[in-house]
C-alpha positions in Angstrom: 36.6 -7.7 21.6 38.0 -7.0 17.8 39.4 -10.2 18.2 36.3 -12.4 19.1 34.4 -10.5 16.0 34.3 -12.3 12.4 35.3 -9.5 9.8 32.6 -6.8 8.6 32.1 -8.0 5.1 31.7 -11.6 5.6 29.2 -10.8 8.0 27.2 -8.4 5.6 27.2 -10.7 2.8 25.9 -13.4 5.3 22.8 -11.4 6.2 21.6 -10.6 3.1 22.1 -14.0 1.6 20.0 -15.5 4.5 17.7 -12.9 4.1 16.9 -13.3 0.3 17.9 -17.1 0.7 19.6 -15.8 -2.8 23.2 -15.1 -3.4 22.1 -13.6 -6.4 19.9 -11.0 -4.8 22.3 -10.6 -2.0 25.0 -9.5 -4.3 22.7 -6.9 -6.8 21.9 -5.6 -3.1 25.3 -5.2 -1.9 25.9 -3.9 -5.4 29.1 -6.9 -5.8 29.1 -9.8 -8.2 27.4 -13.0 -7.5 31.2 -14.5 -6.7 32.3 -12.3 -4.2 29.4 -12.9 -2.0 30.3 -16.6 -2.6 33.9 -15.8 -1.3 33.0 -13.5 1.3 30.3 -16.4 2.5 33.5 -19.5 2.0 35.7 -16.8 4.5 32.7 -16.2 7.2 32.7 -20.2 7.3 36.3 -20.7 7.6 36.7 -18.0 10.2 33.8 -19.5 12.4 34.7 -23.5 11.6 31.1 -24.0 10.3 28.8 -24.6 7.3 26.3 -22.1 7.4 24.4 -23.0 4.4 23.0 -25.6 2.0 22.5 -25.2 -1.1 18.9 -26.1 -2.4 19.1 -25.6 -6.6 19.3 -21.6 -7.4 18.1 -21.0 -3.6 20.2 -21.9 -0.5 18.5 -22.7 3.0 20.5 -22.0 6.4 22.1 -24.5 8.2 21.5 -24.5 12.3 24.5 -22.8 12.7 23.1 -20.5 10.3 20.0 -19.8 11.9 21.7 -19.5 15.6 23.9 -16.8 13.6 21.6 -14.6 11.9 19.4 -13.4 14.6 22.4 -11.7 16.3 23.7 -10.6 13.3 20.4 -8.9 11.9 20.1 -7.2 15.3 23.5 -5.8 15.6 23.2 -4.0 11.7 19.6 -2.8 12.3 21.1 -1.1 15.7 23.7 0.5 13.4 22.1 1.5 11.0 18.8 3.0 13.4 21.6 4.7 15.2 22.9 6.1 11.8 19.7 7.0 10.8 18.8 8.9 14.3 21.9 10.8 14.2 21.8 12.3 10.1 17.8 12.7 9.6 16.9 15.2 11.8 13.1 15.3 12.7 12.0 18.7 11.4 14.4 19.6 8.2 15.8 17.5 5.2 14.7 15.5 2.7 11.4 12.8 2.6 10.9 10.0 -0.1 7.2 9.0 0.6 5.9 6.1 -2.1 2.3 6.0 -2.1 -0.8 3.9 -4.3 -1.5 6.3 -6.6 -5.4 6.7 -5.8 -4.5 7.2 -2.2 -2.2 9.9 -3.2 -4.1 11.8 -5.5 -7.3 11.4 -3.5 -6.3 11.8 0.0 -2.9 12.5 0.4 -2.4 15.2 -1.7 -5.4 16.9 -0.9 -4.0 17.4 2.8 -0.5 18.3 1.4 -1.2 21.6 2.9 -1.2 20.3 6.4 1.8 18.5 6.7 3.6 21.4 4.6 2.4 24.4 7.3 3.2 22.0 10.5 6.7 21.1 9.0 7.9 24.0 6.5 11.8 22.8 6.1 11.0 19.6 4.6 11.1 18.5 1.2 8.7 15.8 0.2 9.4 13.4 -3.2 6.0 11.6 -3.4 6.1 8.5 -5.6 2.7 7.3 -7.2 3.2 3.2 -6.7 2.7 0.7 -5.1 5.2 -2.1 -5.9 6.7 -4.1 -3.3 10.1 -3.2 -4.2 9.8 0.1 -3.5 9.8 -1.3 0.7 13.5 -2.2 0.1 14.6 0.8 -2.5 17.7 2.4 -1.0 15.6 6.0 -2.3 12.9 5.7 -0.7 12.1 6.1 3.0 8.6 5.2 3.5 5.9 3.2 1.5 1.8 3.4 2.2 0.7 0.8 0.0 -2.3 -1.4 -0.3 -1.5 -5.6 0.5 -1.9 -8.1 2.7 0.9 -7.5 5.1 2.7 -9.8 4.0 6.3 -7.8 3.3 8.9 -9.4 5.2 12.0 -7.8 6.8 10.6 -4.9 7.4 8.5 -2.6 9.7 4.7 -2.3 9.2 1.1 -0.8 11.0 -1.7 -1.1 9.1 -3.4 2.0 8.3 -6.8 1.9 7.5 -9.1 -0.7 5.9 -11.6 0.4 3.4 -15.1 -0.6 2.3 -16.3 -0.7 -1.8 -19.5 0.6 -3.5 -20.1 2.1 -6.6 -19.8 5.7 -7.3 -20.8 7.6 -10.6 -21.2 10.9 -11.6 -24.5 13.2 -10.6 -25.1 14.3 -14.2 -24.5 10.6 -15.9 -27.1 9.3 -13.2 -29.6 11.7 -14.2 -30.0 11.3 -17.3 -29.6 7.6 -17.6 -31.1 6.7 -13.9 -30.0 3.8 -11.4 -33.0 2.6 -9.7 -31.9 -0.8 -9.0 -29.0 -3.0 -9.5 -30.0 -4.5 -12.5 -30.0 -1.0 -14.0 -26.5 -1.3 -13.9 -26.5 -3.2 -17.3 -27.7 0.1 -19.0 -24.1 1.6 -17.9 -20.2 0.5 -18.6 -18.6 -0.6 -15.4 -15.2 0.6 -14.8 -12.8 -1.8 -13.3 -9.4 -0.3 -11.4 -8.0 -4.0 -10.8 -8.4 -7.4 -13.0 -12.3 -7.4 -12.3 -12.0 -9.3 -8.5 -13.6 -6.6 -6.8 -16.8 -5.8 -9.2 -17.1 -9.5 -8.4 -17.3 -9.4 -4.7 -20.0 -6.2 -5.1 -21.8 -8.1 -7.5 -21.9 -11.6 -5.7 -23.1 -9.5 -2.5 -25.6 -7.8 -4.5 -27.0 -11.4 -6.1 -26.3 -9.6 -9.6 -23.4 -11.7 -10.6 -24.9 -12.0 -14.5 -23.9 -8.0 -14.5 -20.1 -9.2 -15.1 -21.0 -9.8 -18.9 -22.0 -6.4 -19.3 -20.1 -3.4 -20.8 -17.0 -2.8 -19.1 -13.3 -0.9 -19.3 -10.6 -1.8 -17.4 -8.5 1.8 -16.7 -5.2 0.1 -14.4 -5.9 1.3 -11.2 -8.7 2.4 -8.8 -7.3 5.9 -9.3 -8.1 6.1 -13.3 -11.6 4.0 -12.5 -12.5 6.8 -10.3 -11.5 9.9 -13.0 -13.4 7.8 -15.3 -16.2 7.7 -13.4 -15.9 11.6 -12.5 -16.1 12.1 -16.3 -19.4 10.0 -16.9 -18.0 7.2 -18.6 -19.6 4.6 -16.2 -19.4 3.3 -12.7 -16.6 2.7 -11.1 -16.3 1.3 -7.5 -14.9 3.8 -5.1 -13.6 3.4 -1.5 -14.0 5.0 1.9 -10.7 6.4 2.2 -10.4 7.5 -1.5 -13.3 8.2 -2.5 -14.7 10.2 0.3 -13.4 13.9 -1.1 -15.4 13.2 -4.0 -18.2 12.1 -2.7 -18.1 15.2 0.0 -17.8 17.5 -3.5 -20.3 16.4 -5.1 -18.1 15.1 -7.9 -19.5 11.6 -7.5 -22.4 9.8 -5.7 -23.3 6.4 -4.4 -26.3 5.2 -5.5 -26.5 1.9 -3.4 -26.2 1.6 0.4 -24.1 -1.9 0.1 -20.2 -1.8 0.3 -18.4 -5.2 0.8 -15.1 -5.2 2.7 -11.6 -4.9 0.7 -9.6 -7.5 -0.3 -6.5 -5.7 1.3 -5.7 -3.1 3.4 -3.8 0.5 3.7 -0.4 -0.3 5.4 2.4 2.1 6.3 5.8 0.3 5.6 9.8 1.0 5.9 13.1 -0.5 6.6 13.6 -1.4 9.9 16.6 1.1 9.9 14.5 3.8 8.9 11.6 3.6 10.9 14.1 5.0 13.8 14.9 7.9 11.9 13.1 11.2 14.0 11.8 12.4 10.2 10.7 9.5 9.1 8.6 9.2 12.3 7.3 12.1 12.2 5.9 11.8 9.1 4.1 8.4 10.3 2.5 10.0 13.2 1.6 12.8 10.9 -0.2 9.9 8.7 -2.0 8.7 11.3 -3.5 11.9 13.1 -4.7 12.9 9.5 -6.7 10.0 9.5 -7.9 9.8 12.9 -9.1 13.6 11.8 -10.8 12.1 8.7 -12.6 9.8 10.5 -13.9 11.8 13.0 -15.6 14.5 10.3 -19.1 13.5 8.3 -18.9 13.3 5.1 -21.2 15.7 3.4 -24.8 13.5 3.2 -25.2 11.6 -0.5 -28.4 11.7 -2.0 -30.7 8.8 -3.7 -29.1 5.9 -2.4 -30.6 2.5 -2.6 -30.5 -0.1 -0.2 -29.8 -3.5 -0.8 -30.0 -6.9 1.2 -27.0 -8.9 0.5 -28.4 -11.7 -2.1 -31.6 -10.5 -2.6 -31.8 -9.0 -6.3 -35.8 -6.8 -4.9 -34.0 -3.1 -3.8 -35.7 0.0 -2.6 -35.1 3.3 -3.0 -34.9 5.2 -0.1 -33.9 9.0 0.7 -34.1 12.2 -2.1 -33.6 12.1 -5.2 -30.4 12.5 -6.8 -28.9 16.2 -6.7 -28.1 17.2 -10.5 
């Protein structure tokens, strides 16, 4: 059998060139310089009497022999390295490397820190507030929940939750500067967590799009927005995953009744290698039961909210009055 096998290296170097269609990439990942993988590539296509790829300017593109080879190839180093991975990460002890968007970590994950912690005692969690893409293929991480559009490649993924937006303020900041209707949003400073897309898509829905020219701060991410918000400084736009412990506290409140879907989603994603791994499983079925709990409590009740029709600027107020 060692005889009808092409050598180790060559093969590595081919996978992760076809993989980031960049020899460039494929070497900083195999931690080599960009002309080794160049050799190890030249000695892969000797060995097998084929061209395996083209080149196409900085990128190169597989050749059919390429793409007949790679499939078989990917398959055989994910079964190593799953088998690898099952037989050094045990499921209940060791080490964790969880990256998480920061709102979702403060707001929801943290909060229930306490549950994964009694259910699991002997192991060690390093939680990571991001949520850049890189972090899916960094060799010190073993799991990502991050906001997208699924669209990571190589990689395993499940979607986690989707989320709905509204605006949320504080009790004390509504009181004394009251939000009867949408347009008495232009008395307050609206607090953006992203580059202003998702105030826009509230706003549209609530036929207020004039609002946008109003007072506004943009704080980074949906995580600062919502602090801010606790603080008084405005109205920020909170979410029904994130934003629900605050709301249940009393910390915040929504005034309106209107929430427009999410540009993206809630996604739990890992190597493919890893996602074998008995503790890294454990902590995705841990994800998921806390949120199939989450979902099935009520949220403590929210006074004074307003309803809206969806482009019609005439609202109503329905319910009590704000609690101070």
């Amino acid at each position: 059998m060692a005889k009808r096998l092409p050598p180790l290296n060559p093969l590595r170097a081919f996978e992760a060139t076809a993989r980031h269609a960049s020899l460039t990439k494929a070497a900083a990942e195999l931690n080599v310089t960009h002309g080794a993988v160049s050799h190890q590539i030249k000695a892969l296509e000797q060995s097998l009497g084929v061209k395996l790829f083209e080149r196409a300017g900085q990128r190169v593109k597989l050749t059919p022999h390429g793409a007949e080879l790679l499939p078989a190839v990917s398959t055989a180093f994910d079964g190593i390295a799953a088998a690898t991975q099952r037989m050094t990460r045990p499921a209940s002890t060791g080490a964790l490397s969880v990256s998480c968007v920061p709102a979702l970590l403060l707001l929801w994950m943290i909060p229930r820190l306490g549950s994964f912690t009694s259910q699991y005692p002997d192991i060690r969690l390093t939680l990571i507030p991001s949520n850049d893409a890189k972090d899916v293929r960094a060799p010190h991480i073993d799991i990502c929940v991050h906001y997208g559009d699924g669209s990571w490649t190589d990689c395993w993924m499940r979607k986690w939750s989707g989320l709905e937006l509204f605006p949320v303020v504080s009790p004390t900041l509504i009181n004394n500067r009251p939000i009867r209707t949408v347009r008495d949003l232009a008395d307050h400073v609206f607090l953006h967590g992203d580059d202003g897309r998702e105030w826009h898509t509230w706003l549209a829905a609530a036929d207020a799009l004039d609002l946008e020219r109003g007072r506004r701060h943009h704080l980074g991410d949906a995580r600062m927005a919502s602090e801010a918000a606790v603080h008084g400084h405005g109205v920020a736009l909170g979410d029904t995953v994130t934003a629900s412990g605050l709301l249940a506290r009393g910390l915040l409140v929504a005034p309106f009744s209107l929430s427009v879907p999410a540009v993206d989603d809630f996604y739990v994603v890992c190597r493919n290698e890893m996602r074998s791994a008995p503790i890294v499983q454990l902590f995705i079925d841990w994800l998921f039961a806390e949120k199939e709990q989450a979902d099935g409590r009520a949220d403590a009740p929210v006074a004074g909210r307003i309803g809206i029709r969806r482009k019609r600027p005439a609202l109503r107020v329905i319910g009590a009055k704000t609690a101070p």
